[in-house]
C-alpha positions in Angstrom: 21.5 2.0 -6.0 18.2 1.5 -4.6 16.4 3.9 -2.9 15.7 1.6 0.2 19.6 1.0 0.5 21.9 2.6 3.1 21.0 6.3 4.3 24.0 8.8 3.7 26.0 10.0 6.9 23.4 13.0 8.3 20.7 11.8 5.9 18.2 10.8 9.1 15.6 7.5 8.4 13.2 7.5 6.0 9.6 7.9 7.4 7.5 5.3 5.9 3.8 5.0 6.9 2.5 2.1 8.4 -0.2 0.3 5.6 -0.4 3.9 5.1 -1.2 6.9 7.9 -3.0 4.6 9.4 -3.5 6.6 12.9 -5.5 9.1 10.5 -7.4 6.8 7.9 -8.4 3.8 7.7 -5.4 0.7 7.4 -4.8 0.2 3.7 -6.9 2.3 2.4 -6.2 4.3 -1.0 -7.5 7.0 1.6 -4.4 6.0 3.9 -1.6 5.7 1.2 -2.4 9.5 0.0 -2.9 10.8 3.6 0.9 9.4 4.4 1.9 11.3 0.8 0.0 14.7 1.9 1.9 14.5 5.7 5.1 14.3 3.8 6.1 10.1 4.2 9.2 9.1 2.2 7.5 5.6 1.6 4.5 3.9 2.7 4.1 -0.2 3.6 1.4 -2.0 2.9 0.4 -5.7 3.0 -0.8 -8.0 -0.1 -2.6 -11.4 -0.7 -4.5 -12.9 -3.3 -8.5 -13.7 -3.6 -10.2 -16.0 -5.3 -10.0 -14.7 -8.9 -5.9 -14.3 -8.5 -5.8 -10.5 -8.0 -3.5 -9.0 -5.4 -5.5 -7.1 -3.0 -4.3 -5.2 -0.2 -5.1 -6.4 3.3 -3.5 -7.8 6.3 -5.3 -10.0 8.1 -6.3 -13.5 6.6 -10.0 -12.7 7.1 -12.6 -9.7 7.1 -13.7 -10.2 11.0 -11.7 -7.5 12.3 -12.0 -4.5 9.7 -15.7 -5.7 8.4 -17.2 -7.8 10.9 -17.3 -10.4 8.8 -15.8 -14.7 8.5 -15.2 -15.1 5.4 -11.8 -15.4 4.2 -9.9 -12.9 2.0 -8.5 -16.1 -0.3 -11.5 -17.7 -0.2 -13.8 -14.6 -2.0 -13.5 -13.2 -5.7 -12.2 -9.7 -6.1 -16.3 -8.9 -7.2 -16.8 -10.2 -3.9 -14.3 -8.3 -1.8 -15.7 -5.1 -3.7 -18.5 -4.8 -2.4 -17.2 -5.3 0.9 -17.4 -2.2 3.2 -14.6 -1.8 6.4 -14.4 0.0 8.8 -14.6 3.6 8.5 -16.3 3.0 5.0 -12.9 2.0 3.2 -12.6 -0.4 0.1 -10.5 -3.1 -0.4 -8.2 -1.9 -3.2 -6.0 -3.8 -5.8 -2.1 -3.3 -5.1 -2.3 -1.4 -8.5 -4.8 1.0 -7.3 -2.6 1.0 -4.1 0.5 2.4 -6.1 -2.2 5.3 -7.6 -3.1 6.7 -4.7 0.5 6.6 -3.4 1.4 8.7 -6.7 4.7 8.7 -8.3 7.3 9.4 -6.3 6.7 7.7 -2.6 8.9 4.6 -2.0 6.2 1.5 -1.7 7.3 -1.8 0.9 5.2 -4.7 -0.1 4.6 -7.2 2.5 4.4 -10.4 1.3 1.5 -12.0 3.8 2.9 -16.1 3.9 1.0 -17.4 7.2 -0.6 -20.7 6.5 -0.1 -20.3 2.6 1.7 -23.3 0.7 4.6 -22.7 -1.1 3.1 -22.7 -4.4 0.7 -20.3 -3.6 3.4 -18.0 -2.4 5.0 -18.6 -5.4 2.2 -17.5 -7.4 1.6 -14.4 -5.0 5.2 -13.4 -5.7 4.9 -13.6 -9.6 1.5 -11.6 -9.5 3.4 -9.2 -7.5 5.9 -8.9 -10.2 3.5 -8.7 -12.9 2.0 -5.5 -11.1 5.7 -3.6 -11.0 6.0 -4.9 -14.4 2.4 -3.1 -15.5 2.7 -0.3 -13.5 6.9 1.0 -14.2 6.7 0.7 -9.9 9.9 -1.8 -9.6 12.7 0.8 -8.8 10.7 2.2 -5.8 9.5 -0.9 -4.4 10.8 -3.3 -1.3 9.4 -6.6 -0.8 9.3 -8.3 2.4 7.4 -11.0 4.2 8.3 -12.8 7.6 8.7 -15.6 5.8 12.1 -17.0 4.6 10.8 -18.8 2.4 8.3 -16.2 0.5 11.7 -14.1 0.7 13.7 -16.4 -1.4 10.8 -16.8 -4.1 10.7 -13.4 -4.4 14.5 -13.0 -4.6 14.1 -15.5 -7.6 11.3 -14.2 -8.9 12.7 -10.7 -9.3 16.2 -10.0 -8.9 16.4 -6.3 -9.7 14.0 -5.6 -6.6 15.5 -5.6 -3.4 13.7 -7.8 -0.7 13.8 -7.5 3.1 13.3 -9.9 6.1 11.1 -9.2 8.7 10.8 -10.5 12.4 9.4 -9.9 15.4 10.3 -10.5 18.9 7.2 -13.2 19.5 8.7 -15.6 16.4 10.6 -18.7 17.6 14.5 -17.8 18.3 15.6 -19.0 14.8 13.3 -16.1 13.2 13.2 -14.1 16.1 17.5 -13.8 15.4 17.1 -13.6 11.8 18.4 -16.6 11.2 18.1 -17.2 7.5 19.6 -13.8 6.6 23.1 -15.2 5.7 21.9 -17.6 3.6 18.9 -15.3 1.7 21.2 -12.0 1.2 18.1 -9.9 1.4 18.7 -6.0 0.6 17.3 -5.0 4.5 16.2 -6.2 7.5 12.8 -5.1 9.0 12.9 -5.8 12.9 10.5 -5.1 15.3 11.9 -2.4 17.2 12.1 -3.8 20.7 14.3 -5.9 18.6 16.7 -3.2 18.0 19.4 -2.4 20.4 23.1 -0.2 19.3 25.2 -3.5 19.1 22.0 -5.5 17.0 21.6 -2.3 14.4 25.4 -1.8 14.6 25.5 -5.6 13.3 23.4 -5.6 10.9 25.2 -2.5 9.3 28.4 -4.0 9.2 26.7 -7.0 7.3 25.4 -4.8 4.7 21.5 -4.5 5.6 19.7 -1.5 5.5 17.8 -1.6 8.6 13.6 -0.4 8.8 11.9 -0.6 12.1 8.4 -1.0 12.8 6.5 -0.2 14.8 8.0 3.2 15.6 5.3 5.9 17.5 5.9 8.1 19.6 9.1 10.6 20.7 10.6 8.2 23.1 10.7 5.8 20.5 11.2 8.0 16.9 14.1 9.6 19.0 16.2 6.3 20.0 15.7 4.9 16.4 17.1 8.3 15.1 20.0 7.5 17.1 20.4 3.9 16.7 20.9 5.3 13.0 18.6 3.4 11.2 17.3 3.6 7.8 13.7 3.2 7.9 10.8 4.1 10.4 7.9 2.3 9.9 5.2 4.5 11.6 1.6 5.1 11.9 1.5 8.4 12.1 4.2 10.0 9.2 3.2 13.9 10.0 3.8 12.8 13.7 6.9 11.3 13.4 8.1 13.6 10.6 7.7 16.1 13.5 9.8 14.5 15.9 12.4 13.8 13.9 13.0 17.5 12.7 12.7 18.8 16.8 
């Protein structure tokens, strides 16, 4: 049974750190990923893409202007290029292998498949380079792969069977994604809602239909507190030692 399944009666959520502990280093950074191991995160997420030369990198946003200053597209510069490339804070841009390094060997890893404005083919291609990496680096049984997508979602499903996916949404998407829609018809492992997304009767659902459910974003007591409650399986947080914290008060 994977360990991104169901929590145990008692068991509490999982605290997984937002591309890392992003409140206290810089957003998927090798720097964040072992700052959420060393405040005690079960799991971290992060968010992956290719460049130019094929590699997966780690990195949200489709372009460098918010964390470097700079326009150039992620997809549209080799991974030489996106070396030398300084963020904010004085972070590098690493490989998802480097990624699962400094996360060591024991934190539980979601990979967020990044889908906006990519064809499918590329997607395609993302999710086989994905696999390739688990495959190199022994990571599959600790790994979740999501994406907002549906469509990234099923590729990965038939891309790589024996690693359970999720579906995420948010409450901005169009009501069809927004509801979650396509979850009868992929079967994902969990769903990853936006928590103003999450009420008793929705997580209660979701349960019954055999999801493990991971919220993000979850800061904050008001917040850690009512998802504790909800009983859900996964916190998706900025701040792990924070919300570690709250959770054992």
């Amino acid at each position: 049974m994977s360990a991104w399944g169901r929590r145990p009666a008692g068991a509490g959520p999982l605290v997984v750190g937002h591309r890392g502990a992003s409140a206290r280093a810089p957003e998927n950074s090798t720097e964040a990923f072992a700052r959420a191991r060393a405040d005690g995160a079960d799991g971290v997420e992060l968010d992956v893409l290719s460049c130019a030369t094929g590699e997966v990198v780690v990195f949200h946003d489709d372009d460098l202007a918010r964390l470097a200053g700079r326009p150039e597209r992620v997809d549209a510069l080799s991974f030489a290029e996106l070396r030398e490339v300084r963020l904010r804070g004085g972070a590098r841009i690493p490989t998802l292998a480097e990624a699962f390094e400094a996360c060591g060997p024991d934190l539980l890893v979601n990979v967020e498949l990044k889908a906006a404005g990519v064809s499918t083919e590329r997607l395609a291609a993302l999710a086989d380079r994905v696999a390739d990496v688990l495959d190199r680096t022994g990571t599959a049984p600790r790994v979740l792969v999501s994406s907002f997508s549906p469509i990234a979602v099923r590729l990965w499903m038939r891309r790589a069977r024996a690693v359970p996916a999720a579906l995420l949404f948010e409450r901005a998407a169009p009501l069809p994604l927004r509801r979650a829609w396509a979850a009868p018809w992929l079967r994902p492992s969990a769903l990853n809602p936006e928590r103003a997304l999450c009420t008793r009767a929705r997580v209660a659902a979701w349960h019954a239909r055999g999801y493990a459910v991971n919220v993000w974003t979850v800061d904050g007591e008001a917040d850690v507190r009512a998802c504790r409650d909800l009983g859900v399986d996964g916190l998706i947080t900025n701040d792990p030692a924070g919300t570690r914290a709250l959770l054992r008060s």
